[in-house]
N, C-alpha and C positions, 0 to 999 in steps of 0.2 A: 504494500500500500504506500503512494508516494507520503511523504511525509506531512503535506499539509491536509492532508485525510484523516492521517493519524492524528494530529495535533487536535483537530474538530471532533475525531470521537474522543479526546483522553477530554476536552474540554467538558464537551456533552456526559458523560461518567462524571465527573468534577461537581456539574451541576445538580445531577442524578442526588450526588450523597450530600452536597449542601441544601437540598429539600427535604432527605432525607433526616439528618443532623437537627433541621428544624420540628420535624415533625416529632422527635423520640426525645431529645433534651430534657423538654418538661420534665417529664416521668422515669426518667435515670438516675439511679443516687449512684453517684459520681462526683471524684473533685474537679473532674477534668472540668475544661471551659470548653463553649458552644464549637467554637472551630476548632480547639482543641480533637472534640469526638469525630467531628468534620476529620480530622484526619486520620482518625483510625477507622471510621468508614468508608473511606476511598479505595483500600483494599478492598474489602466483603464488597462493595458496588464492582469492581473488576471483575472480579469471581462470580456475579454475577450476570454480566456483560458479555464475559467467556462462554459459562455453558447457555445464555441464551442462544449463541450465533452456533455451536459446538456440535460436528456432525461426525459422529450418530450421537445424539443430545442424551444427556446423564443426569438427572433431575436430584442427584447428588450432592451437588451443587449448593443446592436449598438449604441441605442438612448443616455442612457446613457455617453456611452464611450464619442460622441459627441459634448452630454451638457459639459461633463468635460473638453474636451478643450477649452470651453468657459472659463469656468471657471479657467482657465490656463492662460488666455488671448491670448490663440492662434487663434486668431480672422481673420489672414489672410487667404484667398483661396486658397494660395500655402500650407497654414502648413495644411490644410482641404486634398487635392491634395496629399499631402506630405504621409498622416496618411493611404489614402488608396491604395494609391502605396506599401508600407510595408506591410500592411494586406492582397494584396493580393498576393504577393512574399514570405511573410515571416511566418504566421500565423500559415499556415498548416505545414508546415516543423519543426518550433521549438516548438509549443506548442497544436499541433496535436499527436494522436495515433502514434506509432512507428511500422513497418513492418504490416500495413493493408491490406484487398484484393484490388482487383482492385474497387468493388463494394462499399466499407464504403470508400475508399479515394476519390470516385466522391462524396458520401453523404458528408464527410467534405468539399470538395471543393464548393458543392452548399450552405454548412450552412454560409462557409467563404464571399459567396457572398451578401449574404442575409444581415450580419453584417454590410459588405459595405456599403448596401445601410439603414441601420438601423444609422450608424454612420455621414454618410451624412446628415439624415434628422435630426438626434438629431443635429447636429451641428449649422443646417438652423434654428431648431425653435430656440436653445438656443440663437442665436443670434439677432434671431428677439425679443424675447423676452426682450434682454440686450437693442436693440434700442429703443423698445417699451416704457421700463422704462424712457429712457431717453427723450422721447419725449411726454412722462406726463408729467413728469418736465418741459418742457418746455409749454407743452400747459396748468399747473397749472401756470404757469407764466403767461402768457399771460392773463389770466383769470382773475387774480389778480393784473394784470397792470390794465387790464377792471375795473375792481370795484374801484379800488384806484381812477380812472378818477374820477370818478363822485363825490369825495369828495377834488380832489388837481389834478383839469382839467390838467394843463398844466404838472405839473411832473409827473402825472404817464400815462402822452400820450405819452411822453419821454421814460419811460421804456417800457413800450408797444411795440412802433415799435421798441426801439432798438431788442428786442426779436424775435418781430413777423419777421423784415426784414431780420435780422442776423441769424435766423435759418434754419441750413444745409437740413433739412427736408423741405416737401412742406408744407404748411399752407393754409386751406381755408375757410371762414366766410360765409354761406348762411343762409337765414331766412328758417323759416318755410316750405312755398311754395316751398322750393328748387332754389332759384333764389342766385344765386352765388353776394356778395355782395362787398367780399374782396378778394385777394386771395396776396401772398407774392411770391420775385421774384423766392424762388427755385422751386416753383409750376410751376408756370411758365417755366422756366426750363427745367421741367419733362417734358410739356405737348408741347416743342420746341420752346417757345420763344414768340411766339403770344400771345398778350392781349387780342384781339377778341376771339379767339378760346377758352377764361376759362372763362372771365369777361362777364358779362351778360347773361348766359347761365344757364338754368336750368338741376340740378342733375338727372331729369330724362331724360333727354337727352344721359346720358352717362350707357346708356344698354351694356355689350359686349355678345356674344354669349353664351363666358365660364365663366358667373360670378352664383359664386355659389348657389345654390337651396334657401338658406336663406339669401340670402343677402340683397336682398327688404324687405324681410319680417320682417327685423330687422330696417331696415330704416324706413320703418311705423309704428313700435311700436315705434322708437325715438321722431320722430316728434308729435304721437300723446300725449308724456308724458310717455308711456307705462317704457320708456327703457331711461336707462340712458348715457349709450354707449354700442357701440359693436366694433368688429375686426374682419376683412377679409382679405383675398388674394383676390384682385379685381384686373383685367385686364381695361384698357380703350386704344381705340385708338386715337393717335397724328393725327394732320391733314394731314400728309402726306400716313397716312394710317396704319405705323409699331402703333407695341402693345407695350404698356407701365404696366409692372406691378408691384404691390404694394402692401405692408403691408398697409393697412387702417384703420385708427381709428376715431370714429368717438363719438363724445360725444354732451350731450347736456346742453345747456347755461340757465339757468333760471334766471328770475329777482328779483330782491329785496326782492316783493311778495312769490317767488319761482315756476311761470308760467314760463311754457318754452317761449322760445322767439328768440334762434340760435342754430345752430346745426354748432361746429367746427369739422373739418376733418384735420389731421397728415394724410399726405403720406411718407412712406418713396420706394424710385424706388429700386426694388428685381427686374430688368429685367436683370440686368448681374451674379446676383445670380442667377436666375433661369435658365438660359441659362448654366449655369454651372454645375449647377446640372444635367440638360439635357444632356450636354455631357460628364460627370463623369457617369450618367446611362448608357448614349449609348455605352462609352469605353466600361464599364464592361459587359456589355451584348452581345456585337456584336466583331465580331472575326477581328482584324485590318488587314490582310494581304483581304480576299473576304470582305469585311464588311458586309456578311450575320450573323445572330443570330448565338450566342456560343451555347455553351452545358448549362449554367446557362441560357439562357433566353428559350433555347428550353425547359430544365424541367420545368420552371414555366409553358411553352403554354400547355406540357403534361398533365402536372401535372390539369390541368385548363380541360383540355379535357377529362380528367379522370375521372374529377370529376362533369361532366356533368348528368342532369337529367336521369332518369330512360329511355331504350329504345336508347339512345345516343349511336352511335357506333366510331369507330375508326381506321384508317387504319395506319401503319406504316412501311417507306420501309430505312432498315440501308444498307447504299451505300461502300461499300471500291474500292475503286480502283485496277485494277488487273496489278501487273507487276511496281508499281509507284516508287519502291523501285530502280528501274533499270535505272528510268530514272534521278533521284537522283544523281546514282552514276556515271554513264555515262555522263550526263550532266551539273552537279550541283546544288546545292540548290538552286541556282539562276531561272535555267530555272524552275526546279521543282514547283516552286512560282508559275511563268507565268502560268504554266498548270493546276495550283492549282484554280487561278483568272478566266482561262478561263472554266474548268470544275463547277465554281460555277455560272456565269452569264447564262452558258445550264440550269442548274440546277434550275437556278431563272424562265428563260423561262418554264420549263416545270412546276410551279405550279402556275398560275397566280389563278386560281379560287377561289371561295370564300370558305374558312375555308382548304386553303391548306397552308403549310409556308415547307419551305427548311433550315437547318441550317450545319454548319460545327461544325463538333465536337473537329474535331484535325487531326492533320496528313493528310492522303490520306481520313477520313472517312465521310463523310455525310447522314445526315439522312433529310427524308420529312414525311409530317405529311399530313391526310387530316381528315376531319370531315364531310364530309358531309351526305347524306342522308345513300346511299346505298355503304354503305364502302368497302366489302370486293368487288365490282367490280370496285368503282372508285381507289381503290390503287392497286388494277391489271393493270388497264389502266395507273396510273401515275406510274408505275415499266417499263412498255413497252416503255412508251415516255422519260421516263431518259435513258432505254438502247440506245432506236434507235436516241436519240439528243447525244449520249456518241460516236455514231457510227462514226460518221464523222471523218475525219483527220481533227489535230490541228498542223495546221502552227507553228514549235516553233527552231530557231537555226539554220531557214535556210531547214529546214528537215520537212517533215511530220509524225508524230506521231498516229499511232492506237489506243484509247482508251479505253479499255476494264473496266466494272465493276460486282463487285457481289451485289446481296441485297438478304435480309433477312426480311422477309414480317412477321409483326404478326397484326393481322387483332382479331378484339374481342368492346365487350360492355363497355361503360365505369362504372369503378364500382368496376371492378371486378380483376383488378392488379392493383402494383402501379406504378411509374415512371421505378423507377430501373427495378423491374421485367419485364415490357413490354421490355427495352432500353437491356436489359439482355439476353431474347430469343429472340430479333432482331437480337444482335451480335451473338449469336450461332448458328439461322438460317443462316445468310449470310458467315459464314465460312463454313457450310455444302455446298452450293451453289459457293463457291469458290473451294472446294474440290471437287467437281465433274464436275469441267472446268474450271467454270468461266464464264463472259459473259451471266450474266444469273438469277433467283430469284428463291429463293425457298419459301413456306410459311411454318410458324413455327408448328411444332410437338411437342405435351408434352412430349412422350416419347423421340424423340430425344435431348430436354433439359434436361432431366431428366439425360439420359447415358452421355452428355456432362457436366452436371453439378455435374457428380459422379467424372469423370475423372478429371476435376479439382481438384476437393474436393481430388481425390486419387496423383494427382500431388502435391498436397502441402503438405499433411501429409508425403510423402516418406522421405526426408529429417530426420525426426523426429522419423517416424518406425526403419530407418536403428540403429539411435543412441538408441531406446528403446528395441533393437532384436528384432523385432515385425517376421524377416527374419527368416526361416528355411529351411533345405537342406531335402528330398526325395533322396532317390536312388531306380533306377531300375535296376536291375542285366543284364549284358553282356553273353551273356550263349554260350559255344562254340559248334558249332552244329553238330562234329562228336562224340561226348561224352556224352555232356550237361551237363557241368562241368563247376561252375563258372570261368568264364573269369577275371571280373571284373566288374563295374557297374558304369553309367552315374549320375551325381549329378544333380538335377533338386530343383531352389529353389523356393520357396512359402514364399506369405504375411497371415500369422496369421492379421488380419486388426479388430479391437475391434468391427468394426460396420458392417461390411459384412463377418467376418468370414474369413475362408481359400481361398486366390486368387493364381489361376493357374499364370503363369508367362507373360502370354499374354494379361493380364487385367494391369501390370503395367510396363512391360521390354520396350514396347515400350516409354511411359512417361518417365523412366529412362532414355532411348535415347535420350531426347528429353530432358531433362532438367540438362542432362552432371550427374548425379548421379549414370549411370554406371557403371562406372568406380570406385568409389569406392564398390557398389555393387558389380560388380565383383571381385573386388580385394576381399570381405568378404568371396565371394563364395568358391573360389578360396583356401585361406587359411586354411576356415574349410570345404572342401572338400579332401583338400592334409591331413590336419591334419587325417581324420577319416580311411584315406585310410593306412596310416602309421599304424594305431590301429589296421586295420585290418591284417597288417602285421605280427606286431607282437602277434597277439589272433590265427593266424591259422598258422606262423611260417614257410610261405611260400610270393610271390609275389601276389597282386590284385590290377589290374590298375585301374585306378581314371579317368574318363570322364568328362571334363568342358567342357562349352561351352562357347564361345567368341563374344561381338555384334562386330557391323562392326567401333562401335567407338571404345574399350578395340582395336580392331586390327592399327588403327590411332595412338594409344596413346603412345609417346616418351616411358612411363615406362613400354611399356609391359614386355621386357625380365628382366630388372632388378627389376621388379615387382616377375617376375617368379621365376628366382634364387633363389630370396631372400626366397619365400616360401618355396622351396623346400630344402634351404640350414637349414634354419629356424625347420626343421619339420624330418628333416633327410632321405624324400623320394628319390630313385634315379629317375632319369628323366625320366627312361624307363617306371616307372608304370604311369606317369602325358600323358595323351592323349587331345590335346587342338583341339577342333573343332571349324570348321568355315563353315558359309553358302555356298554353291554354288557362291549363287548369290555376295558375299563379296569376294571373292577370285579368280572367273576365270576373267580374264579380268583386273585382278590389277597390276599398273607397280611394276616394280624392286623395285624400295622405296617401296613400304607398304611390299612386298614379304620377303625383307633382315630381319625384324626380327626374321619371322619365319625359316627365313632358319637358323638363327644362333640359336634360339633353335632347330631346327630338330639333328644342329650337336654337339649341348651339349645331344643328346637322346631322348628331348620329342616329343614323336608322334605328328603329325597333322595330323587331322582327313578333309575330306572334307563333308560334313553334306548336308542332305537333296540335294543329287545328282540324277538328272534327271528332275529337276523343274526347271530346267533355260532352256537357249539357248547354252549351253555349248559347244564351238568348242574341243574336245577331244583332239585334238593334244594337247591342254595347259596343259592338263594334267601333263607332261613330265617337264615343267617348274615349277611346283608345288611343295614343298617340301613337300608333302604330302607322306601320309604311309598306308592310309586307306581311303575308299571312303564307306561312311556310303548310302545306298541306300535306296529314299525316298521311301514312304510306299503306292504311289498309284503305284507301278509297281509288286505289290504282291496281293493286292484284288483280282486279280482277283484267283490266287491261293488256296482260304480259304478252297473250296469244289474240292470238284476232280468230273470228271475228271478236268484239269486245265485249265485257256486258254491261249490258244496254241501261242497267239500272248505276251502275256506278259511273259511263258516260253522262247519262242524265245527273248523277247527284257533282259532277268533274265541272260540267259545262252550268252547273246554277252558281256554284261558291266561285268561278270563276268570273262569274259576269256581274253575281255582286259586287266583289272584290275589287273588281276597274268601276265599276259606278263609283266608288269609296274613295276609287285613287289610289287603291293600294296593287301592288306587285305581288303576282304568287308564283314562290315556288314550291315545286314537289320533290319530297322526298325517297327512295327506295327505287329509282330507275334500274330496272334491270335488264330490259332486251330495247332492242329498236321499235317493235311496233308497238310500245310503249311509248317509246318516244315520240316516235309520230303522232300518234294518239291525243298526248298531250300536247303539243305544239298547233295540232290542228286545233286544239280546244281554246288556245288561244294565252295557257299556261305562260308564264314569261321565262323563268330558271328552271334548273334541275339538276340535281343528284344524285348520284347512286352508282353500283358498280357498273354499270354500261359504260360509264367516261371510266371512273375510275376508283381503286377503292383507298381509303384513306391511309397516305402513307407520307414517306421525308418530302420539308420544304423541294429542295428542289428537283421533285417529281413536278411539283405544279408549273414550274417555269420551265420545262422540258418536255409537258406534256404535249402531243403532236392528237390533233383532236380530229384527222381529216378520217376515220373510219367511225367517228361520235356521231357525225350530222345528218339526221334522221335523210 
């Protein structure tokens, strides 16, 4: 990495842990000072930083990070609380990749998660570990008040209970048999206060459900000499029923001889720790506005279902809301919430079965999961019962609301994709199935991801093509059809693309649209188009007009005209040979405002062309309000012309747009020329230009100035 990259992440880390520093300070008993901690947090943020970017990633990491604020003496639950509130606000943003896809910035969001919970539990053992130490000490205490007795009875019975009674931890003395003989008041304590309920009671009495696979079996090597201590996380329940649980230690007493003879047990109560931890997992994992599962716990359940034995299948249905955006803004964020809550509680209803889970991802989006036997019909069935539970009106503001949704159904073995991938052609199946209504599911197609996955891939590279010229202009010659003499010729550009080679304009103009890049794309057009049309002026020492064409954003756009000027004033062309077109469909029906630009270029000279006329619903009168000069006529009103005789219905509909068209004053030309008795055809019709592959088909500038036209003319 050159070194000023470097510099900007170590900077961005730097910032990471002076947020960090502020956020834990408070609640750290420590001498250190604020930037003081700041600098022993700059490490643990590194370490953090690492296994974020770190592949194959080790959630290890977290443990680490942890233990070090143990060893910080950041010992409180708020500074714990404090560490992963920042990590998960701040992690990804400053010491994350910079300008990711959509797809690596959910992978760092789930590795940030992971951390979370890697840091939480380094933090639980570190500490348990720090009490642990301290509560050897103190039960080597106690052990050695014990032996001191038997040689200076009365003083070292003295230190003894001062220790045994004084200590913050529980304390308990039973024999061999497990018959409970002593116990001290914290124990007590823990276990609610009752002497009956600890004192006389034997240890095996105290079974709980969830106490771990080894934990008797470690007890039995104690007692019988086998084992000299061990340690557990053991649950036991209080008499009133609630669960108390505890770090367990548990050691054994030998005599003189060195025969076992007691077995001491240290508890220390981890029930508000654990509880804590429990809802530090549940934050992170469960979405606080529905409280169903986020995006990080639904990948783990995927992820778990994906990786299920051989023959395991999977059904998957991604839910977006149709229209959610309206009620937003119409209503508020506020109501939008409400609709949010009540679209997840349907949602909960419709997967009650066994191996189904529902989760909210974000936004309007929800996705459900099922596993069960026969998948690809039980997530048809649970696609059907989310539409028709979505179907109902939702009471919300007084108002009844219709709620409409899309999903996007991928149905498959497990094994065989991974998280991403499956969560990947969901979202692009369910935007198919929204593009064709809505209200509705589609299930996923490989090829339809594939062409949707190219389109992306061709949306983000544009950017990048435009600044590398990856852009080229084509010209197709204008041929005028009582001569067949070049007229002039239409510029048509193309993507040279490294990986798919030469793309027609219709594999990315629309993406342009759509991602506002038009507009400077046009404007490129536009410049080395006027530019080459000027060249040709002066290599043939006469006039040849320049055809651009215009989307319906370049016509929206405040700097069309002094965009235009400027090219032409820039390039030395006059306005008269620049002919700007526009769709049908973008011009008839446009008020005064979009119309006024054009009309102010019509009256500095440049042509406007009306493009692909007779594919709309066009009221003709508008015609007259148009500051148009030429009405290019679409190319399904001449097929039928190619062969002669003609028909007679598309001459008659050739020979009316034609004769309005000159009442109008306007020039037409036709599009799609492809044999001679087409050509004829139209020229007898009275047509003025013409294009198509008959002259020639769109290729380098100077094919147009070399073109030899004398086998064109009808």
């Amino acid at each position: 990495m050159p070194g000023g990259a470097q510099d900007g992440a170590e900077d961005r880390v730097a910032r990471f842990a002076t947020i960090w520093s502020r956020a834990i300070f408070p609640v750290t008993a420590t001498s250190l000072t604020r930037p003081e901690l700041e600098q022993h947090l700059l490490p643990l943020a590194r370490t953090l930083t690492a296994a974020l970017h770190a592949r194959p990633f080790d959630p290890a990491a977290g443990q680490q990070v942890g233990a070090g604020l143990i060893g910080l003496h950041c010992t409180d639950p708020e500074a714990l609380a404090g560490t992963l509130g920042v990590v998960e606000a701040y992690l990804v943003l400053y010491c994350g990749p910079q300008g990711t896809g959509t797809e690596e910035a959910e992978e760092y969001r789930a590795r940030c998660a992971r951390l979370q919970h890697g840091i939480a539990a380094g933090f639980a053992r570190a500490l348990r570990e720090r009490t642990r130490s301290e509560q050897e000490a103190i039960a080597r205490s106690a052990i050695t008040a014990s032996s001191d007795a038997q040689q200076a009875l009365h003083a070292s019975e003295a230190r003894f209970r001062a220790v045994f009674e004084g200590a913050a931890i529980g304390i308990g003395i039973a024999d061999l048999e497990g018959n409970i003989l002593e116990v001290n008041d914290a124990l007590l304590r823990m276990f609610g206060g009752l002497d009956g309920h600890v004192r006389g009671r034997n240890v095996s009495e105290w079974g709980h459900p969830d106490d771990g696979p080894n934990v008797w079996k470690m007890y039995g090597e104690l007692v019988r000499g086998e084992r000299e201590h061990y340690r557990a996380e053991k649950p036991y329940y209080r008499h009133d029923g609630t669960v108390l649980w505890t770090n367990l230690t548990v050691s054994l007493l030998r005599d003189a001889e060195g025969r076992p003879q007691y077995q001491l047990a240290l508890m220390e109560d981890t029930t508000e720790r654990r509880l804590l931890n429990l809802r530090l997992r549940y934050e992170a994992t469960h979405d606080a506005l529905t409280g169903l599962p986020n995006r990080t716990l639904f990948f783990e359940r995927l992820e778990k279902a994906l990786s299920g034995s051989q023959g395991t299948r999977f059904g998957l249905c991604y839910l977006d809301l149709d229209g959610f955006k309206a009620v937003n803004d119409s209503l508020g964020h506020s109501a939008g919430d409400r609709l949010l809550v009540e679209v997840a509680d349907r949602l909960q209803s419709c997967a009650t079965g066994p191996g189904e889970v529902v989760a909210r991802l974000g936004g309007d989006e929800f996705v459900a999961l099922t596993t069960r036997l026969d998948a690809e019909r039980d997530v048809t069935d649970l696609a059907v019962r989310i539409l028709s539970t979505l179907a109902a009106p939702i009471r919300l503001e007084g108002r009844e609301l219709s709620v409409r949704g899309s999903i996007g159904i991928v149905e498959g073995a497990a094994g065989e994709r991974t998280a991403a991938e499956v969560l990947r052609s969901a979202d692009i199946t369910m935007y198919r199935a929204k593009a064709a209504g809505g209200n509705r599911f589609e299930f996923a197609d490989a090829e339809a991801d594939a062409r949707a996955i190219t389109r992306h891939g061709l949306t983000n590279a544009l950017p990048a093509a435009l600044e590398r010229g990856e852009f080229f202009i084509e010209y197709q010659p204008l041929v005028h059809l009582h001569d067949g003499s070049v007229h002039g010729a239409e510029a048509l550009v193309r993507w040279s693309h490294p990986q798919y080679g030469v793309l027609g304009p219709d594999r990315f103009i629309p993406l342009a649209e759509r991602t506002g890049l038009i507009v400077p794309l046009g404007r490129w057009v536009l410049e080395e188009a006027v530019r080459q049309a000027r060249t040709w002026q002066r290599e043939r020492g006469g006039p040849l007009r320049i055809n651009v064409n215009l989307s319906p954003t370049q016509l929206h756009h405040p700097g069309l005209v002094a965009d235009t000027v400027a090219v032409l004033e820039n390039s030395g062309l006059a306005p008269g040979a620049l002919c700007l077109e526009g769709t049908e469909s973008a011009l008839i029906g446009a008020d005064d405002e979009l119309l006024e630009p054009l009309h102010r270029l019509a009256e500095l000279g440049v042509d406007i062309a009306l493009d692909d006329f007779g594919t709309g619903y066009s009221n003709l009168a508008n015609l007259r309000r148009l500051p148009v000069s030429v009405l290019k006529l679409d190319r399904s009103f001449t097929q039928g012309m190619q062969q002669q005789p003609a028909d007679p219905v598309d001459v008659k509909i050739v020979e009316g747009i034609v004769a309005l068209a000159h009442s109008l004053e306007l020039a037409v030309t036709v599009e799609g020329v492809e044999t001679r008795a087409q050509a004829t055809q139209l020229r007898d019709l009275g047509c003025d230009t013409a294009q198509g592959w008959y002259y020639a088909r769109p290729g380098a500038p100077d094919r147009i100035h070399a073109l030899s036209l004398s086998d064109a003319t009808p």
